[in-house]
Backbone as ProteinMPNN parsed JSONL, in Angstrom:
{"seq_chain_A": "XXXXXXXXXXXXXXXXXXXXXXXXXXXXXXXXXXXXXXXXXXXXXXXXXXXXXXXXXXXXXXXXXXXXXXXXXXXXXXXX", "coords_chain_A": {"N_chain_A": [[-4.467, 12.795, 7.315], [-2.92, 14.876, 5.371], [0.708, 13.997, 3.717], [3.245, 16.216, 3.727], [5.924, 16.132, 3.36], [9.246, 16.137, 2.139], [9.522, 13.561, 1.257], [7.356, 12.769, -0.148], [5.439, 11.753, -2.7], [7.328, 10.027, -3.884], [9.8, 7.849, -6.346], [10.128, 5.531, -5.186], [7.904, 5.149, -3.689], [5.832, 5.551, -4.866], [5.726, 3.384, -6.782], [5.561, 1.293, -4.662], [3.189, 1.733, -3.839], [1.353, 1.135, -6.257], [1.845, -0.951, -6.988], [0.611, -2.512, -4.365], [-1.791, -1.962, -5.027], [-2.331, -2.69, -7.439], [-2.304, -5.731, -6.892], [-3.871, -5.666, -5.29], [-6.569, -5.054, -6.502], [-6.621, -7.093, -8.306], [-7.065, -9.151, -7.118], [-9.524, -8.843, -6.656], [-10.718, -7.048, -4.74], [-11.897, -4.691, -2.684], [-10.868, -1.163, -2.327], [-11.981, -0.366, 0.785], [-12.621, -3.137, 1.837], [-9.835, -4.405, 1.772], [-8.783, -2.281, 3.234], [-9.882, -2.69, 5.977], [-9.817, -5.413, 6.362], [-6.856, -5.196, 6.704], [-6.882, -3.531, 9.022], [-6.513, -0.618, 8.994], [-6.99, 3.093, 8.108], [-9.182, 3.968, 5.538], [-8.972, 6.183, 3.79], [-6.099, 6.169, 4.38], [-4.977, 4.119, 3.096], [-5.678, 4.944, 0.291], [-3.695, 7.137, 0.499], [-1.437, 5.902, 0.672], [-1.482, 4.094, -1.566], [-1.275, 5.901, -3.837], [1.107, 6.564, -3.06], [1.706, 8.824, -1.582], [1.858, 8.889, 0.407], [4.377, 7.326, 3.035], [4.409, 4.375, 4.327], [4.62, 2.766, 6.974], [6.735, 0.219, 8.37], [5.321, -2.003, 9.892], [2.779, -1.761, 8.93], [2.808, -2.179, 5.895], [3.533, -5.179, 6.733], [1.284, -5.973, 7.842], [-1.097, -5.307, 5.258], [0.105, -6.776, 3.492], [-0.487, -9.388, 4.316], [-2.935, -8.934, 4.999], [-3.59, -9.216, 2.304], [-2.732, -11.721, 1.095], [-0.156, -11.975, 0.229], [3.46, -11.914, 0.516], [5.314, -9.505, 1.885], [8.132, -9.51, 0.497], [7.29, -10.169, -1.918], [5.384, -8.331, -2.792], [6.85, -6.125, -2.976], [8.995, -7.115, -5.119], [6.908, -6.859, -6.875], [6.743, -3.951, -7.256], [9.161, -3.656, -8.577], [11.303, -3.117, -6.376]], "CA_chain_A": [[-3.601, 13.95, 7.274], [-1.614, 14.816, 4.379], [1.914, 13.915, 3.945], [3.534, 17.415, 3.55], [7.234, 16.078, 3.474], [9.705, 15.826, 0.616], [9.218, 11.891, 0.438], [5.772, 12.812, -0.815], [5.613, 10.759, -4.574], [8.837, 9.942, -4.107], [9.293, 7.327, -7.069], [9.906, 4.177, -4.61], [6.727, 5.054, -2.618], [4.8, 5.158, -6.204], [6.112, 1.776, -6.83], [4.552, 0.484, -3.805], [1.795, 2.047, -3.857], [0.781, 0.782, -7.342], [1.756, -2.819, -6.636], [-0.371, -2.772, -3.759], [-3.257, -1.411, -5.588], [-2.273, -3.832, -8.2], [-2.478, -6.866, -6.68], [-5.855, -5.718, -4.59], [-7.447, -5.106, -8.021], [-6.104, -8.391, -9.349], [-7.831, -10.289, -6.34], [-11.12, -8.283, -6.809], [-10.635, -6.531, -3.35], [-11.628, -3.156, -2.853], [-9.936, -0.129, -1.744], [-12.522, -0.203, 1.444], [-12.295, -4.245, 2.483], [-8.416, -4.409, 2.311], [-8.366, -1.434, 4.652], [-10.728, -3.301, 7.05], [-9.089, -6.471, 6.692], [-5.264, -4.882, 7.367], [-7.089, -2.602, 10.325], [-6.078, 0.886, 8.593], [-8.1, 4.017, 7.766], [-9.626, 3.702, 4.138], [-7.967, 6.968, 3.195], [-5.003, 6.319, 4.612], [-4.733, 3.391, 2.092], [-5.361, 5.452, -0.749], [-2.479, 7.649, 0.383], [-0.584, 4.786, 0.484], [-1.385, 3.413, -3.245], [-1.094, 7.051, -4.536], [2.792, 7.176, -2.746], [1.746, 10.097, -0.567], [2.414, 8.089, 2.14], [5.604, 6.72, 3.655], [4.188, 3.268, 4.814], [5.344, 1.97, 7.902], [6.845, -1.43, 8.644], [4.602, -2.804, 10.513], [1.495, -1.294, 8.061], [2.958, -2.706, 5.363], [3.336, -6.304, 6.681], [-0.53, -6.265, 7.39], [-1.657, -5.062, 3.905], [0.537, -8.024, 2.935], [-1.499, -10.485, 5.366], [-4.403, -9.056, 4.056], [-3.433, -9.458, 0.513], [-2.451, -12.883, 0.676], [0.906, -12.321, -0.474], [4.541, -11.193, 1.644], [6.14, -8.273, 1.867], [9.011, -9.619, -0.66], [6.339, -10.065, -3.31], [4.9, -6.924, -3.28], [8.198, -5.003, -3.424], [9.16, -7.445, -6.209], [6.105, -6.236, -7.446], [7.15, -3.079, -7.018], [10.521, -3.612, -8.5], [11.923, -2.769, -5.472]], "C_chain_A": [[-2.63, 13.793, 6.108], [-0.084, 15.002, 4.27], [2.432, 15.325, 2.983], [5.413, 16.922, 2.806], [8.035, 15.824, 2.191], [9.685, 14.547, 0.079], [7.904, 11.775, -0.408], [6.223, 12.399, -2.385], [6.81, 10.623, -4.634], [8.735, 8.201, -5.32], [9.242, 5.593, -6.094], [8.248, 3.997, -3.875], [5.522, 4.749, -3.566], [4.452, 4.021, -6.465], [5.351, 1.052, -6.384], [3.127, 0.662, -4.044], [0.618, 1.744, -5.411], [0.697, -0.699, -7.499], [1.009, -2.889, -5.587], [-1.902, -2.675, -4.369], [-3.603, -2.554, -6.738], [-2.612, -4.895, -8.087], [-4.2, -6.889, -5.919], [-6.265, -5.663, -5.591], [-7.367, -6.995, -8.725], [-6.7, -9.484, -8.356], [-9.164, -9.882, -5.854], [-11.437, -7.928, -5.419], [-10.894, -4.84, -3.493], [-11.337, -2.605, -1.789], [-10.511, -0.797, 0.309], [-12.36, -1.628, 2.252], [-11.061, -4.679, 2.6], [-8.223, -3.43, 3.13], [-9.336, -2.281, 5.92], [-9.784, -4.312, 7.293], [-7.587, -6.65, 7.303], [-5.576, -4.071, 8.859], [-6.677, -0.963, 10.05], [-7.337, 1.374, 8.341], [-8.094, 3.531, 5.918], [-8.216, 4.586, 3.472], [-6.377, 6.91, 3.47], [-4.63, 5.232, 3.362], [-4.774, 3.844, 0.889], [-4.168, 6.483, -0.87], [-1.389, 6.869, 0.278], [-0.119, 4.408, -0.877], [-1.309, 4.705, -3.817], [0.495, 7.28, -4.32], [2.401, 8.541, -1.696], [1.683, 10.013, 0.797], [3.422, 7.373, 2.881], [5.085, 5.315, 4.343], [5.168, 2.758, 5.184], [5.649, 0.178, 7.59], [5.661, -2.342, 8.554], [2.832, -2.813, 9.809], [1.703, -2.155, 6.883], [3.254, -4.444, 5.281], [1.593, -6.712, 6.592], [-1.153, -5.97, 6.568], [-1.151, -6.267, 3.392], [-0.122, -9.274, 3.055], [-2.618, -10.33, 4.588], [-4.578, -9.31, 2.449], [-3.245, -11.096, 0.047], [-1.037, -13.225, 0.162], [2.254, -11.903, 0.969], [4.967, -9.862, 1.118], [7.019, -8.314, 0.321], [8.105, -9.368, -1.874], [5.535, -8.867, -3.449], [6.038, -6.238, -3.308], [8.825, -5.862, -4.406], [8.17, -6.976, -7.589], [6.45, -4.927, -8.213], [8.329, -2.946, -7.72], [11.252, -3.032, -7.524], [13.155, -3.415, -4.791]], "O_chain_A": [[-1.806, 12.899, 5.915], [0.412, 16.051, 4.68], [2.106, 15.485, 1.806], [5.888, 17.489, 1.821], [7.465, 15.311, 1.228], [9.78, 14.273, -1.118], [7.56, 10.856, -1.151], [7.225, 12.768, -2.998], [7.423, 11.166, -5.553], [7.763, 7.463, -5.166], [8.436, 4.7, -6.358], [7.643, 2.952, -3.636], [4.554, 4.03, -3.318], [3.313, 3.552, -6.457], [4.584, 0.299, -6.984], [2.22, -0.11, -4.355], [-0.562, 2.077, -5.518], [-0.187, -1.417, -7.965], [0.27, -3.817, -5.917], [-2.897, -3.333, -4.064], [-4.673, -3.13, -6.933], [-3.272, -5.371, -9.01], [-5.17, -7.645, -5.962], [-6.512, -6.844, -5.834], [-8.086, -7.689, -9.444], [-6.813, -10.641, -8.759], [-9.794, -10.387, -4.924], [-12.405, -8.478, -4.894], [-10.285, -4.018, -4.178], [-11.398, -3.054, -0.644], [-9.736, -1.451, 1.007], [-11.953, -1.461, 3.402], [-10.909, -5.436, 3.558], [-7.335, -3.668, 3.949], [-8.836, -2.025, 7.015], [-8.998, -4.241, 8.237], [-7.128, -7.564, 7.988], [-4.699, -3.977, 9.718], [-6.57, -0.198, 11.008], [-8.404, 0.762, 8.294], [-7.219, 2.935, 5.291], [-7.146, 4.218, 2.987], [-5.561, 7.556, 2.812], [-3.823, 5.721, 2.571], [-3.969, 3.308, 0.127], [-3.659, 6.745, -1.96], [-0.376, 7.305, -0.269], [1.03, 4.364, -1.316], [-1.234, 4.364, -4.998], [1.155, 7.968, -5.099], [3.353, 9.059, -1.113], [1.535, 10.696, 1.81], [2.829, 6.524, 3.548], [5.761, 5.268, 5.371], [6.177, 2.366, 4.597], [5.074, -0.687, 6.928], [5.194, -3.07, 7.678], [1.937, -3.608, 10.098], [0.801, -2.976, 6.715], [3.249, -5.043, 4.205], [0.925, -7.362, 5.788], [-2.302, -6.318, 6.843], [-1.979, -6.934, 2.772], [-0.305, -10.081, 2.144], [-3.166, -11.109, 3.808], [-5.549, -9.529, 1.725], [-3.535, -11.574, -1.05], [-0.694, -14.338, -0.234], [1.937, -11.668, 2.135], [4.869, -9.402, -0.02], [6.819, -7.592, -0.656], [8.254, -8.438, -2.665], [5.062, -8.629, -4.561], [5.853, -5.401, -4.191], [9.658, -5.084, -4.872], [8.471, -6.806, -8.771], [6.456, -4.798, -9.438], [8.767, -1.818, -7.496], [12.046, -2.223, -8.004], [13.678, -2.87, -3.819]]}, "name": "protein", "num_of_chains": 1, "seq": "XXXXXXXXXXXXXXXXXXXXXXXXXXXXXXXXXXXXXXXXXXXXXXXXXXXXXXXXXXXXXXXXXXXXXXXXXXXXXXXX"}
C-alpha cells in the first residue's frame, strides 16, 4: 500500500532508504533475499529504499540484523 502522507520522500526517509540499499548492494544482497532474511514484503522494502515509507522501529532493527550491520551504522550511513 502506498504511503499517501506528507512524510512521503521526506529527505531523512531518502537518506535511509539509500543507505540501506547501499549497503545491501555493497554486500551483493538482493532487493528479494534481504526482504526474506528481515521477514518483510519485497515491495515493502523497495518503499522503504525509495523513502516512501516511514520505517518502523522494530522493521528497521531487522533489516539491520539482516544486513549485518546496527541501526547506528546505517543512520550514520545515512548521515542521520
Amino acid at each position: 500500500m502506498p504511503n499517501l502522507s506528507s512524510n512521503r520522500q521526506s529527505p531523512a526517509l531518502v537518506s535511509l532508504g539509500q543507505a540501506i540499499r547501499h549497503v545491501r548492494q555493497e554486500k551483493g544482497i538482493s532487493q528479494e533475499k534481504l526482504a526474506l532474511l528481515a521477514d518483510v514484503d519485497r515491495s515493502y522494502l523497495g518503499r522503504v529504499e525509495r523513502g516512501d515509507n516511514n520505517v518502523a522501529i522494530l522493521t528497521l532493527v531487522k533489516l539491520a540484523d539482516a544486513l549485518g550491520v546496527t541501526v547506528t551504522e546505517l543512520m550514520i550511513e545515512a548521515k542521520l
